[in-house]
MARSEDO-306618 format. One record per residue (C-alpha): residue number from 1; x negated, y negated, z negated; residue in one letter. Coordinates in nm, 2 decimals. Each point is the difference from the previous one (the first is absolute). Layout:
// residues N
<rec NUM; <X; Y; Z>; 'A'>;
...
// end
This chain:
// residues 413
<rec 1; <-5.18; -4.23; -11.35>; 'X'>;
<rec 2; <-0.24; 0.07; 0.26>; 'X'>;
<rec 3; <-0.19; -0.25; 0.26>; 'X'>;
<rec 4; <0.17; 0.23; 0.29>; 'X'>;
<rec 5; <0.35; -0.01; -0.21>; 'X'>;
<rec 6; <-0.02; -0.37; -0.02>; 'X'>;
<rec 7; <-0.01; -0.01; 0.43>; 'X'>;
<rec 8; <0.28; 0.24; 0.00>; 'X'>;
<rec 9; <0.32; -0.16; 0.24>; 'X'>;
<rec 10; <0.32; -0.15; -0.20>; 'X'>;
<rec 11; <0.14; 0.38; 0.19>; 'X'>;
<rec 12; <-0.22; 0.16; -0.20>; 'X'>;
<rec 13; <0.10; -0.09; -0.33>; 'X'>;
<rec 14; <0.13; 0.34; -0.12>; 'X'>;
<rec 15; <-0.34; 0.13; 0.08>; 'X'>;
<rec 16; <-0.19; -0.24; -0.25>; 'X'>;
<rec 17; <0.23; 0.05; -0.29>; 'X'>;
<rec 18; <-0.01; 0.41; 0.05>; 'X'>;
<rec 19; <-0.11; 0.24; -0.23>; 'X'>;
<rec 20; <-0.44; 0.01; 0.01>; 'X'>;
<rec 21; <0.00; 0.38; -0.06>; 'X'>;
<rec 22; <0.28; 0.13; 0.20>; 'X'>;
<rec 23; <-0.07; 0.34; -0.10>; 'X'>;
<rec 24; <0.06; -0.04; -0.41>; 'X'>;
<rec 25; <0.37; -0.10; 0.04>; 'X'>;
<rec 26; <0.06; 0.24; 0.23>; 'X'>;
<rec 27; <-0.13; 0.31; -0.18>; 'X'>;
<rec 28; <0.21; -0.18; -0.33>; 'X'>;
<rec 29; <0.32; -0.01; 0.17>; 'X'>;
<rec 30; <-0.07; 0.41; 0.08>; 'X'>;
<rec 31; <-0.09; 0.07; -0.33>; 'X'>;
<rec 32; <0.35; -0.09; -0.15>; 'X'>;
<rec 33; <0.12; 0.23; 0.19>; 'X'>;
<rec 34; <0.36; -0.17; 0.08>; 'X'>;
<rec 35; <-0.05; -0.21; 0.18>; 'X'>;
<rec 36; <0.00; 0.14; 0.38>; 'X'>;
<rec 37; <0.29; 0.14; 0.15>; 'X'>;
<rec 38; <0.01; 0.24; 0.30>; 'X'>;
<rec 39; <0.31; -0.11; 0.22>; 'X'>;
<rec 40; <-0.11; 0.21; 0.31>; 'X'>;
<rec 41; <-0.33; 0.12; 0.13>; 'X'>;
<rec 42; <-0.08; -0.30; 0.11>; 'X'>;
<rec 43; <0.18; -0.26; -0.23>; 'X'>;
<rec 44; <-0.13; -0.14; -0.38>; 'X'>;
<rec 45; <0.20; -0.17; -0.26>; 'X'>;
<rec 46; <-0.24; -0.15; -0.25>; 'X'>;
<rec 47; <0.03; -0.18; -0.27>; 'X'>;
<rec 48; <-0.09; -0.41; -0.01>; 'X'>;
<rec 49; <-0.26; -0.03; -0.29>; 'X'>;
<rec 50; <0.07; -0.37; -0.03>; 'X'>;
<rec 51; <0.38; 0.02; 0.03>; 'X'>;
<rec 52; <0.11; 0.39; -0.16>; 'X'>;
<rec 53; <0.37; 0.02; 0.12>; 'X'>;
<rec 54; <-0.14; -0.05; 0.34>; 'X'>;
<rec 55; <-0.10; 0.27; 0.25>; 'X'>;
<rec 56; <-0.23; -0.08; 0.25>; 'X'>;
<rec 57; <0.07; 0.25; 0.40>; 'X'>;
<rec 58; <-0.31; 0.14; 0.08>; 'X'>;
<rec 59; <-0.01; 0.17; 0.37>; 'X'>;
<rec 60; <-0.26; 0.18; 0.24>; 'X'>;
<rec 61; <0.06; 0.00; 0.41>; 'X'>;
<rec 62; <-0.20; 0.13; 0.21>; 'X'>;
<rec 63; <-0.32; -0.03; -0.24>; 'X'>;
<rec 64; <0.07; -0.35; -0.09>; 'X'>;
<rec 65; <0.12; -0.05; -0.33>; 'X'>;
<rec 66; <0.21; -0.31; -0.12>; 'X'>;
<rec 67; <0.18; -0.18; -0.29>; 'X'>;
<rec 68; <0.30; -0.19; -0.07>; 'X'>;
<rec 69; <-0.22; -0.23; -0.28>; 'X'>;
<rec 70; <-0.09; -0.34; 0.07>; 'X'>;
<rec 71; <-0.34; 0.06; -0.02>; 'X'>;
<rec 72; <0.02; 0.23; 0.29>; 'X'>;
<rec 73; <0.24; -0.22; 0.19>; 'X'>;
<rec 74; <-0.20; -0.29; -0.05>; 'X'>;
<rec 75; <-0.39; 0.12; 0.06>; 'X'>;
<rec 76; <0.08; 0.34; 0.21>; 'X'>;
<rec 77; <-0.27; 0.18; -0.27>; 'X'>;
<rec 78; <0.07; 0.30; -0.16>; 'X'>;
<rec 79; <0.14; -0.09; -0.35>; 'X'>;
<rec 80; <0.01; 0.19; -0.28>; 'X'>;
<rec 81; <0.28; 0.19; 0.03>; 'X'>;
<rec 82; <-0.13; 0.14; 0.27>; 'X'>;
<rec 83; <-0.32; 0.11; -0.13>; 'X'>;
<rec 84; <0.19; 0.18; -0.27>; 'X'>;
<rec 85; <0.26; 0.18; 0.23>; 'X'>;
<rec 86; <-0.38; 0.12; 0.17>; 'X'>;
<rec 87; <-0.16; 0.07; -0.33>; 'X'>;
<rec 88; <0.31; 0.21; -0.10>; 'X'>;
<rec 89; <0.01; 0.15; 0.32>; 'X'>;
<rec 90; <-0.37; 0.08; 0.00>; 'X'>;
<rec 91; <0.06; 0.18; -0.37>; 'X'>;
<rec 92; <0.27; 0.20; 0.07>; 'X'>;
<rec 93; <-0.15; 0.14; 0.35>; 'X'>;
<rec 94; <-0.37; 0.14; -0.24>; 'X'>;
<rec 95; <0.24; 0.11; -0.33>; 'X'>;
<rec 96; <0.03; 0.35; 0.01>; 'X'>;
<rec 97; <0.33; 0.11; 0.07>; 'X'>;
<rec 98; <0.13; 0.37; 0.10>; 'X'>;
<rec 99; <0.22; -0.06; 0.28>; 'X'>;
<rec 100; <-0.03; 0.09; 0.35>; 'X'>;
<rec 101; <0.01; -0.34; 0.21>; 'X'>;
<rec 102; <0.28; 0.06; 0.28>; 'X'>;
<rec 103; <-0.12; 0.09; 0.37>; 'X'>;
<rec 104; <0.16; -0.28; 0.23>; 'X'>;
<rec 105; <0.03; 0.14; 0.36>; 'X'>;
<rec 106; <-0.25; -0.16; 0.28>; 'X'>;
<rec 107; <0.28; -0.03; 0.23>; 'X'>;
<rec 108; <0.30; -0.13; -0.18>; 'X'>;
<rec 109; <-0.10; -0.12; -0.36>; 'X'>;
<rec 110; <0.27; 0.19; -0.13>; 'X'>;
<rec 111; <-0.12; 0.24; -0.31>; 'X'>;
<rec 112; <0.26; 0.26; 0.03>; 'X'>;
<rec 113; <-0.27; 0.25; 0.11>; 'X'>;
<rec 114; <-0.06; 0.35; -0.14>; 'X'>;
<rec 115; <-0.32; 0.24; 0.01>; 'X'>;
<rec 116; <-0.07; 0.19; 0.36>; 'X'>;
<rec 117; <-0.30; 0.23; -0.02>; 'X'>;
<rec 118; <-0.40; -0.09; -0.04>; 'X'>;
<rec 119; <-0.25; -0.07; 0.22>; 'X'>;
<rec 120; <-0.34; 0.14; -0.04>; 'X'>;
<rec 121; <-0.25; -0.23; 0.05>; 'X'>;
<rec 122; <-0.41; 0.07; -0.06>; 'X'>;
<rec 123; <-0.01; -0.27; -0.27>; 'X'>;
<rec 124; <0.32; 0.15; -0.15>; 'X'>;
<rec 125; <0.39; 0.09; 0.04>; 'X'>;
<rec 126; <0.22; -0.34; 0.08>; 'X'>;
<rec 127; <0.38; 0.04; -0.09>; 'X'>;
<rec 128; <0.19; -0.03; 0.31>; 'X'>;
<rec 129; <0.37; -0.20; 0.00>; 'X'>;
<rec 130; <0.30; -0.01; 0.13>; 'X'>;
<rec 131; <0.24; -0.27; 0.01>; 'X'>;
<rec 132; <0.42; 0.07; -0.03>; 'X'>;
<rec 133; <0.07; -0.35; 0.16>; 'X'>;
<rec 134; <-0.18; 0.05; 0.32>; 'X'>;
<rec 135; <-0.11; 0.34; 0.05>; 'X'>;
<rec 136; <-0.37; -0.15; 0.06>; 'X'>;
<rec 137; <-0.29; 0.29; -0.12>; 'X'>;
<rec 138; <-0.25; -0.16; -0.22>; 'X'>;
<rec 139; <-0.38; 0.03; -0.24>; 'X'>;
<rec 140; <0.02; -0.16; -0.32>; 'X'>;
<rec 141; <-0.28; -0.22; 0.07>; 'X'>;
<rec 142; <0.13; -0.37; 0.06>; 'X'>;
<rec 143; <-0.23; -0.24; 0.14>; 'X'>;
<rec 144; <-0.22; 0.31; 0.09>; 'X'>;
<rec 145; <0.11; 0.12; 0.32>; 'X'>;
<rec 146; <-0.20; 0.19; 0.26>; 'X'>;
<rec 147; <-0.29; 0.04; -0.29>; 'X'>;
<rec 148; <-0.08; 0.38; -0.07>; 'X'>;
<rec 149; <-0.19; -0.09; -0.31>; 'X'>;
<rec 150; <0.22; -0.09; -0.32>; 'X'>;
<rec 151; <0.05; -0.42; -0.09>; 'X'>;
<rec 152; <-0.27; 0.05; -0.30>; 'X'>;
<rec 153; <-0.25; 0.12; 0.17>; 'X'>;
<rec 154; <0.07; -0.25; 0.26>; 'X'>;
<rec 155; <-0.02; -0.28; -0.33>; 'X'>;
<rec 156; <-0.32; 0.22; -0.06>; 'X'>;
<rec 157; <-0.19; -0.12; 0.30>; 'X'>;
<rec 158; <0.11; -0.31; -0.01>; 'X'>;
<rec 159; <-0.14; -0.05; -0.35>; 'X'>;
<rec 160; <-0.36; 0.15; 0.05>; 'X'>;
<rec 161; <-0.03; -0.17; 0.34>; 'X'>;
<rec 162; <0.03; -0.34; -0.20>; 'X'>;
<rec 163; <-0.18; 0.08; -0.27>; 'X'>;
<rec 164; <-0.29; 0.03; 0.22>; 'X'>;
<rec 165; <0.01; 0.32; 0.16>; 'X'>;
<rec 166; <-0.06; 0.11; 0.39>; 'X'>;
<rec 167; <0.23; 0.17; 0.18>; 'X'>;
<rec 168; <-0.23; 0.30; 0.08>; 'X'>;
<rec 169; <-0.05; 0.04; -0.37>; 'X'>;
<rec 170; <0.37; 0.01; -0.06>; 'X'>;
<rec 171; <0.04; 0.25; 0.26>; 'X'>;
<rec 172; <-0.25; 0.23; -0.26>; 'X'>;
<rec 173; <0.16; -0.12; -0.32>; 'X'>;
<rec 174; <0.37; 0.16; 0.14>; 'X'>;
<rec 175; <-0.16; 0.30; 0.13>; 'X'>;
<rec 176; <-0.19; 0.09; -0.32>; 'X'>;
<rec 177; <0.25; -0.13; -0.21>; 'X'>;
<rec 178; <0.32; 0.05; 0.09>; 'X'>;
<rec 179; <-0.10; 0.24; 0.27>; 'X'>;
<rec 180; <0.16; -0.18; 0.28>; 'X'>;
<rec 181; <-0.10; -0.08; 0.33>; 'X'>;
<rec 182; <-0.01; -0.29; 0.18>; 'X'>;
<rec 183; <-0.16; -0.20; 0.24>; 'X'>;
<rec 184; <-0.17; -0.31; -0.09>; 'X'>;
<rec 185; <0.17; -0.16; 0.27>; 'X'>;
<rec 186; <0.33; 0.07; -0.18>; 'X'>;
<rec 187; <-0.14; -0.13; -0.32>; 'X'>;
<rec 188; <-0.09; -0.36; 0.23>; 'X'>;
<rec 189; <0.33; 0.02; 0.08>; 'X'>;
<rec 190; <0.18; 0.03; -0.35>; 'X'>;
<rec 191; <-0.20; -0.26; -0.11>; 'X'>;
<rec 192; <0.07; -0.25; 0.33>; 'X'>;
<rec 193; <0.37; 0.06; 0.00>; 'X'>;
<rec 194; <0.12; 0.04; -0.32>; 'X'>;
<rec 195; <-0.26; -0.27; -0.12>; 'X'>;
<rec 196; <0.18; -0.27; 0.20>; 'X'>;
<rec 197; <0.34; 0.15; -0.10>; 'X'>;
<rec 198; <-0.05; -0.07; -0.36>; 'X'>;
<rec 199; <-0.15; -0.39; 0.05>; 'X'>;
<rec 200; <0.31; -0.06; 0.21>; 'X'>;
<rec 201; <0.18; 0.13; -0.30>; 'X'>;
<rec 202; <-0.21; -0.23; -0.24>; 'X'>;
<rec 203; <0.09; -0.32; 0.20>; 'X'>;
<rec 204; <0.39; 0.10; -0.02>; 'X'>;
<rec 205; <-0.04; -0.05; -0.34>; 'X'>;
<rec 206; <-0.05; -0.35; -0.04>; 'X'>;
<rec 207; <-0.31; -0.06; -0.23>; 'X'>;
<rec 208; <-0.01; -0.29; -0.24>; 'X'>;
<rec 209; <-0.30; -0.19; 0.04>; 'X'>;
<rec 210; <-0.19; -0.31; -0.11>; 'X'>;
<rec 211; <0.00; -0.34; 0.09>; 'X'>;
<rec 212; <-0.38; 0.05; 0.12>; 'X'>;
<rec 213; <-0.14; 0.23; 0.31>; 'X'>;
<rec 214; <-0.35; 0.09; 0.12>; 'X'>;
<rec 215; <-0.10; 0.03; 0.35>; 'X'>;
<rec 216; <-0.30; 0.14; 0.18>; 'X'>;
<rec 217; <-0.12; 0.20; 0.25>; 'X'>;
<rec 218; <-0.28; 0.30; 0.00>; 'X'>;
<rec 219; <-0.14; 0.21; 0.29>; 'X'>;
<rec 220; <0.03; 0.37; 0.09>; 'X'>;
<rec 221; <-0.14; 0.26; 0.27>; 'X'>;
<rec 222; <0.30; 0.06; 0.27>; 'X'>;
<rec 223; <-0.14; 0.29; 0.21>; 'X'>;
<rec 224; <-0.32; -0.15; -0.01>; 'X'>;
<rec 225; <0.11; -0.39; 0.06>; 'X'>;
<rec 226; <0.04; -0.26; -0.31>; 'X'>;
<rec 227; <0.35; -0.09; -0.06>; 'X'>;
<rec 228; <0.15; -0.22; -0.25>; 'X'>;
<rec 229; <0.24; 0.10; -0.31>; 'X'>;
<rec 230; <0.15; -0.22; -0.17>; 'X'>;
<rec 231; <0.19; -0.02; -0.29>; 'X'>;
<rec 232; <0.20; -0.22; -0.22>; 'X'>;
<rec 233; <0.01; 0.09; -0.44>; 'X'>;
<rec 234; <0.21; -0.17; -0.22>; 'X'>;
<rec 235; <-0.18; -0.19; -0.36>; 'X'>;
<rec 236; <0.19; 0.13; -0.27>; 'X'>;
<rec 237; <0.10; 0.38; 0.09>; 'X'>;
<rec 238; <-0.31; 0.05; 0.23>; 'X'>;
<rec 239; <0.31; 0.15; 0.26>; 'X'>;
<rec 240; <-0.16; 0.03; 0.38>; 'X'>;
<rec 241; <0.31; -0.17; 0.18>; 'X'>;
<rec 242; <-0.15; 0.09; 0.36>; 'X'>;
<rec 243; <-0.30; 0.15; 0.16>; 'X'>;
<rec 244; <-0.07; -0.05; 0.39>; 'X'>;
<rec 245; <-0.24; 0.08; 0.26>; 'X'>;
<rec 246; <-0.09; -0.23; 0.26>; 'X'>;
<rec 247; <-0.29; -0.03; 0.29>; 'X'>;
<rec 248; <-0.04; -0.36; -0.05>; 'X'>;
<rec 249; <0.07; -0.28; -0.21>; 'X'>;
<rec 250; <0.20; -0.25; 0.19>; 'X'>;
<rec 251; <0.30; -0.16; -0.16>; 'X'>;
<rec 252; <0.24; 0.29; 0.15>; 'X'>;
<rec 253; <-0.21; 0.22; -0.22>; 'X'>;
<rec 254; <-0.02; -0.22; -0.29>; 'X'>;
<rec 255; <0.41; -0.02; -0.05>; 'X'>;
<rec 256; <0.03; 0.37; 0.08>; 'X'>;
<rec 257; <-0.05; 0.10; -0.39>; 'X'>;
<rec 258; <0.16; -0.29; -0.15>; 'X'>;
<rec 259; <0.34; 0.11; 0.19>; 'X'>;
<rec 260; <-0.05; 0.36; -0.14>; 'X'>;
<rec 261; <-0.03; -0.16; -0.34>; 'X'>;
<rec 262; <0.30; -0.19; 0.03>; 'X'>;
<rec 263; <0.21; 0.32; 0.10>; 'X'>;
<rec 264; <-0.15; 0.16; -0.31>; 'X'>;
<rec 265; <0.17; -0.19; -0.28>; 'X'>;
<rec 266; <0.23; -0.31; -0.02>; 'X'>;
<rec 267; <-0.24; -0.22; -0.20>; 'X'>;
<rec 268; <-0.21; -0.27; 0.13>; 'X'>;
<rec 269; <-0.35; -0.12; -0.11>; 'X'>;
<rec 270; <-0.09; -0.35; -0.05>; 'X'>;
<rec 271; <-0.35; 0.07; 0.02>; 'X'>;
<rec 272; <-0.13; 0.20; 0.27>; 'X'>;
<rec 273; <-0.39; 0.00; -0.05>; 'X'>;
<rec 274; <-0.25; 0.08; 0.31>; 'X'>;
<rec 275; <-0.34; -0.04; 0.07>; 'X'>;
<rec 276; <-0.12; -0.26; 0.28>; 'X'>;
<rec 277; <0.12; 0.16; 0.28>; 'X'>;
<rec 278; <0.13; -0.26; 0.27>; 'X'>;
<rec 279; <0.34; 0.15; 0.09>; 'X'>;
<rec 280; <0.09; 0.06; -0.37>; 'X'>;
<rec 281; <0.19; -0.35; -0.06>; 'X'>;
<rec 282; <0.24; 0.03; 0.28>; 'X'>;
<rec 283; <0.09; 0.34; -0.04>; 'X'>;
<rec 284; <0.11; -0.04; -0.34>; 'X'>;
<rec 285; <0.15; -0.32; 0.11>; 'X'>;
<rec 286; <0.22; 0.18; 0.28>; 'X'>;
<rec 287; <0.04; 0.32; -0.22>; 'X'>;
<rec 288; <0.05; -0.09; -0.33>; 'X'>;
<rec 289; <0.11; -0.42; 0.02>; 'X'>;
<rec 290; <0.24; -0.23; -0.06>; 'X'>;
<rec 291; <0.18; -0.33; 0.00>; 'X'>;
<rec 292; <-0.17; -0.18; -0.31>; 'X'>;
<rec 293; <0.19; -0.16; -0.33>; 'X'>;
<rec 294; <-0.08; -0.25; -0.21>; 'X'>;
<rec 295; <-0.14; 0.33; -0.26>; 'X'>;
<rec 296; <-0.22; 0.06; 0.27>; 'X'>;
<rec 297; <-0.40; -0.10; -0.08>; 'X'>;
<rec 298; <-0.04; -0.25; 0.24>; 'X'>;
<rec 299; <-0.36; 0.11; 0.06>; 'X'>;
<rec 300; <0.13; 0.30; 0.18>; 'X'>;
<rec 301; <0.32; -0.19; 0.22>; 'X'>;
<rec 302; <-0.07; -0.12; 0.32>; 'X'>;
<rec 303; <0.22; -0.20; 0.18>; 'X'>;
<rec 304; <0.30; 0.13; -0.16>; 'X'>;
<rec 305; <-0.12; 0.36; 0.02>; 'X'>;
<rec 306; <-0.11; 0.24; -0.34>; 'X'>;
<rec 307; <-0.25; 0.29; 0.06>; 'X'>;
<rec 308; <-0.13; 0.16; -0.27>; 'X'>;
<rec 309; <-0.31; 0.08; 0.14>; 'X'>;
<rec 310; <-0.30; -0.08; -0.23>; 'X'>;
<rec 311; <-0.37; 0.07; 0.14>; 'X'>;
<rec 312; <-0.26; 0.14; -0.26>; 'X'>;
<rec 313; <-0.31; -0.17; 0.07>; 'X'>;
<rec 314; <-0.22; 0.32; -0.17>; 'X'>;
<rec 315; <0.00; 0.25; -0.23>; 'X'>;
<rec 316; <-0.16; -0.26; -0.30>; 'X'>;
<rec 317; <0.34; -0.22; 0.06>; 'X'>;
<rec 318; <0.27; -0.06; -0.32>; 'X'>;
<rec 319; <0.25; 0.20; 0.24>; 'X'>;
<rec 320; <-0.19; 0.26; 0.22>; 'X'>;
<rec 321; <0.10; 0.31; 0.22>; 'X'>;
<rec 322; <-0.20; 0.28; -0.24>; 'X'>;
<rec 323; <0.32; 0.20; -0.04>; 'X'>;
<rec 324; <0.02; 0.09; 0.32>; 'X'>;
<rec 325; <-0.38; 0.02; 0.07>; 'X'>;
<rec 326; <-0.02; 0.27; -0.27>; 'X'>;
<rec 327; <0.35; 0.20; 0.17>; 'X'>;
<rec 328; <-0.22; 0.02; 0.31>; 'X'>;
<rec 329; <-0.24; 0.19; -0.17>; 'X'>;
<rec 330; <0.24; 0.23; -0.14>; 'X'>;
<rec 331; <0.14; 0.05; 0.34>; 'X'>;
<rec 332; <-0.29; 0.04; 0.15>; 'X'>;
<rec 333; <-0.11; 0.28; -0.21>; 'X'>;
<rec 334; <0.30; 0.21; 0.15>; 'X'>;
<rec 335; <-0.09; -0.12; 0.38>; 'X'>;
<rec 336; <-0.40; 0.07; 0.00>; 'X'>;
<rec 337; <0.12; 0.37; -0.09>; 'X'>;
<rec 338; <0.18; 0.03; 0.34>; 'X'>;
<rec 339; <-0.25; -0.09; 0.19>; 'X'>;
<rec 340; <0.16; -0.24; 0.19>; 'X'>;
<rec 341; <0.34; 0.02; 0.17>; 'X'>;
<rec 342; <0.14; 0.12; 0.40>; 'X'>;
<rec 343; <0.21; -0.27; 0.08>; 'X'>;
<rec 344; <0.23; -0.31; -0.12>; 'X'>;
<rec 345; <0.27; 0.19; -0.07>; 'X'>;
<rec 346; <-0.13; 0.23; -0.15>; 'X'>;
<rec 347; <-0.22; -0.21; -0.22>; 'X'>;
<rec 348; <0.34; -0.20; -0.10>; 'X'>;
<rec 349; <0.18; 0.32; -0.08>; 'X'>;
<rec 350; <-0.25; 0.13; -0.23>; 'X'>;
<rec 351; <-0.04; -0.35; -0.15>; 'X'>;
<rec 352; <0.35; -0.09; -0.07>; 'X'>;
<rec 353; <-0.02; 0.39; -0.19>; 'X'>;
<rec 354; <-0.28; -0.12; -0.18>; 'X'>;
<rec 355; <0.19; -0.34; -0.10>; 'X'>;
<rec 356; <0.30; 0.25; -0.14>; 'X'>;
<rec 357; <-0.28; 0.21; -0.19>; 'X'>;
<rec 358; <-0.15; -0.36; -0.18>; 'X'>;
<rec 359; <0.35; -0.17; -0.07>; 'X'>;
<rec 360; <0.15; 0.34; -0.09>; 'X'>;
<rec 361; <-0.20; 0.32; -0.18>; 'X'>;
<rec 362; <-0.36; -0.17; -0.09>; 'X'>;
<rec 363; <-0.01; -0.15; -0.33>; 'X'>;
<rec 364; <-0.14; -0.37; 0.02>; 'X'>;
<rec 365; <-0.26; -0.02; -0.27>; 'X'>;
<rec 366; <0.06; -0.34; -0.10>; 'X'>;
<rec 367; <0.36; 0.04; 0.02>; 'X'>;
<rec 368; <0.04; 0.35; -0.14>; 'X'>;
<rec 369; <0.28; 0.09; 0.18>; 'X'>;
<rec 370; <0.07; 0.00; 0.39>; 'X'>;
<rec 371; <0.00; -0.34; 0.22>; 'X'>;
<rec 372; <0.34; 0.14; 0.06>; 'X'>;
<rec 373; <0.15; 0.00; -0.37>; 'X'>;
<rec 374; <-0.14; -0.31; -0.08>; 'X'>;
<rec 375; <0.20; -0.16; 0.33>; 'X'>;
<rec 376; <0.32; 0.20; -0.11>; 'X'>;
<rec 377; <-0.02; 0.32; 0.20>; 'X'>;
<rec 378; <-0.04; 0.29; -0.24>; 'X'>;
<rec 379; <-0.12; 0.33; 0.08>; 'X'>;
<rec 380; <-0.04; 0.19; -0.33>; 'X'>;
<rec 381; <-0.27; 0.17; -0.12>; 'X'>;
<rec 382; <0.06; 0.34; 0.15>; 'X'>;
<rec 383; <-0.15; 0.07; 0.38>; 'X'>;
<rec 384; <0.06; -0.35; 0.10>; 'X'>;
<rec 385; <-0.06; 0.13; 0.37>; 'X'>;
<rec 386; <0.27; 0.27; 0.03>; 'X'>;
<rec 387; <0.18; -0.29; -0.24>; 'X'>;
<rec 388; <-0.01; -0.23; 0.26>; 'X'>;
<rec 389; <0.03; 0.25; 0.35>; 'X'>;
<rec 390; <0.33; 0.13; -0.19>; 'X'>;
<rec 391; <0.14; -0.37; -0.01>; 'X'>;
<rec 392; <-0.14; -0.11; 0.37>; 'X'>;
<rec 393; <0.14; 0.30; 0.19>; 'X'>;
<rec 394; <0.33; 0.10; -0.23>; 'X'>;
<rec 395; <0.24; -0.19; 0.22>; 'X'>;
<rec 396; <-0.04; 0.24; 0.30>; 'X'>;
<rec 397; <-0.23; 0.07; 0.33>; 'X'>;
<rec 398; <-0.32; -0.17; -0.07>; 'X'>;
<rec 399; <-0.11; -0.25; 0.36>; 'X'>;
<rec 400; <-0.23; 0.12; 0.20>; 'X'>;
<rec 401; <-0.32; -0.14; -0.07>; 'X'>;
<rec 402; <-0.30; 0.01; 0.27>; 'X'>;
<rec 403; <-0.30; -0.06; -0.17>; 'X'>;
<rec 404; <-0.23; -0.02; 0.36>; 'X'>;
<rec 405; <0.24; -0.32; 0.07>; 'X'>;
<rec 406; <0.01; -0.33; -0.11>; 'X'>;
<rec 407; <0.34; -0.04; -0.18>; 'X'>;
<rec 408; <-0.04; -0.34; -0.15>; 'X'>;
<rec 409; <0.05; -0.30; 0.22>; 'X'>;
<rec 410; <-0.14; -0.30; -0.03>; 'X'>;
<rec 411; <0.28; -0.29; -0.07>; 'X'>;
<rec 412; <0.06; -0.29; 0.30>; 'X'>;
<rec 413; <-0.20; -0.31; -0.07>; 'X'>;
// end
């Protein structure tokens, strides 16, 4: 066991005597190939590896996925049988299969609808819908509305543009490529709103993470003023929990991406490493604290209070902050190529797109596979970014998201 398992709370006692590689008993229990039951779209039987004529109820709401095991009950993580319900999930979407998946109508979810005529479009002919339960006229193209190009192309620009690409010279690649026209400003805003889209879909998904986070900060060019982006990466899966831009660095600032981090995945860390920064300690006090036990290392309890914060005195320290010291130069390999950004909103919109793009669809090269797969969230190996736009805007009308205003709010002190 672990220095950081051995402060773990009495409470957290499932979580010290779970599985180290989450990942190897899942894909085992999908291999047999019996053991998970479909109830309804939304509801898993599988079956207890410890205890065989038991069936554990696996269930998804609203993004959130839960389990009736005692794991789950106990340490709110996502157990195993949930990662394999995912994994089998995952497998079945990327099999190739011959069936037409059924149109659901826009208006009233019902799929009793039939073919009404096609509409032709200059990037091609979209099958138009009607629906025998409401009467309501429809294009096949859920999650897509009001878009004249088709969703892969859409996936397209979104993929180049992370990669590294400007823009301007996506604008050329569709017009001598696919011979389509369109606007560089409508390729920005592709990548603004259904960049955000997808990372809102990413945090409904509950990532498992590791008992140890990383914390820093880095500068970027705002319309010619220095702003500050944070972010917060877990150890083990190298997942990016949160990203945030602030003007300052005060202790408002400071909590702002630790509460993002929180909403992305039910796990808590019990190590959150930082550099020197003054406001770090109480932020991640506030944020991310608690009431101490007696399993608590009493070097980090003060007056009855646990924080996990842990200050890395430099980068020649046992424990240091190098993991996300090296992410900031990956990011900032895909931010020197836009030449800076317009404004805060639309700098977080195109960063929480680029979070989606590292956790999601880029190989990590130590990992090899996605920050994603290895926190539970598979994607296939298909085009993860139409994989992932098909899953973030299938349950209807996408929300309107304004990349020229700031959408994320800071939490109250």
């Amino acid at each position: 066991m672990t220095e950081a398992a051995e402060r773990m709370s009495e409470a957290d006692w499932w979580r010290s005597h779970s599985w180290t590689d989450q990942r190897t008993p899942a894909l085992a229990i999908v291999a047999r190939g019996d053991q998970i039951r479909t109830l309804d779209p939304a509801t898993y039987s599988v079956r207890s590896q410890s205890h065989p004529e038991e069936a554990h109820t696996v269930s998804q709401e609203g993004g959130r996925w839960s389990c009736d095991c005692a794991f789950f009950s106990s340490a709110r993580m996502t157990c195993i049988h949930i990662l394999a319900v995912r994994f089998r999930n995952g497998l079945q979407e990327n099999a190739p299969t011959h069936s037409v998946p059924a149109v659901v109508c826009e208006s009233c979810r019902s799929t009793d609808v039939i073919r009404k005529g096609v509409r032709r479009n200059k990037s091609g002919d979209v099958m138009l819908y009607l629906c025998s339960t409401c009467g309501r006229r429809f294009a096949g193209r859920e999650g897509f509305h009001n878009r004249r190009a088709d969703p892969e192309k859409i996936a397209l620009a979104l993929d180049l543009y992370f990669r590294g690409m400007s823009v301007r010279k996506i604008q050329e690649h569709f017009r001598q490529v696919h011979q389509l026209k369109v606007s560089h400003v409508t390729v920005y805003r592709w990548v603004a709103h259904f960049g955000k889209i997808a990372a809102e879909w990413m945090d409904a998904q509950g990532a498992r993470t590791s008992d140890r986070w990383h914390v820093d900060e880095t500068v970027v060019g705002v319309n010619g003023i220095n702003k500050y982006l944070w972010n917060v990466l877990d150890h083990e899966t190298r997942f990016l929990l949160a990203t945030h831009v602030s003007r300052g660095r005060n202790l408002k600032d400071t909590r702002a991406p630790l509460h993002k981090a929180k909403e992305a995945t039910p796990d808590r860390p019990v190590d959150v490493l930082t550099d020197g920064m003054q406001t770090y300690p109480e932020a991640v006090s506030k944020e991310l604290g608690r009431r101490a036990t007696p399993f608590d290392d009493p070097r980090l309890v003060r007056r009855g209070w646990f924080s996990p914060h842990r200050r890395v005195p430099s980068i020649r320290a046992k424990e240091s902050n190098n993991r996300i010291e090296r992410f900031h130069g990956t990011e900032k390999e895909r931010v020197k190529v836009m030449r800076g950004f317009d404004n805060d909103g639309g700098t977080s919109a195109l960063m929480e797109g680029f979070r989606a793009h590292y956790n999601l669809v880029k190989d990590h090269q130590t990992l090899g596979m996605t920050p994603g797969e290895a926190a539970g969230i598979p994607t296939g190996d298909g085009f993860r970014w139409m994989t992932v736009l098909r899953e973030a805007t299938k349950t209807g009308k996408t929300r309107n998201v304004t990349p020229v205003e700031e959408n994320s709010e800071d939490p109250k002190s």
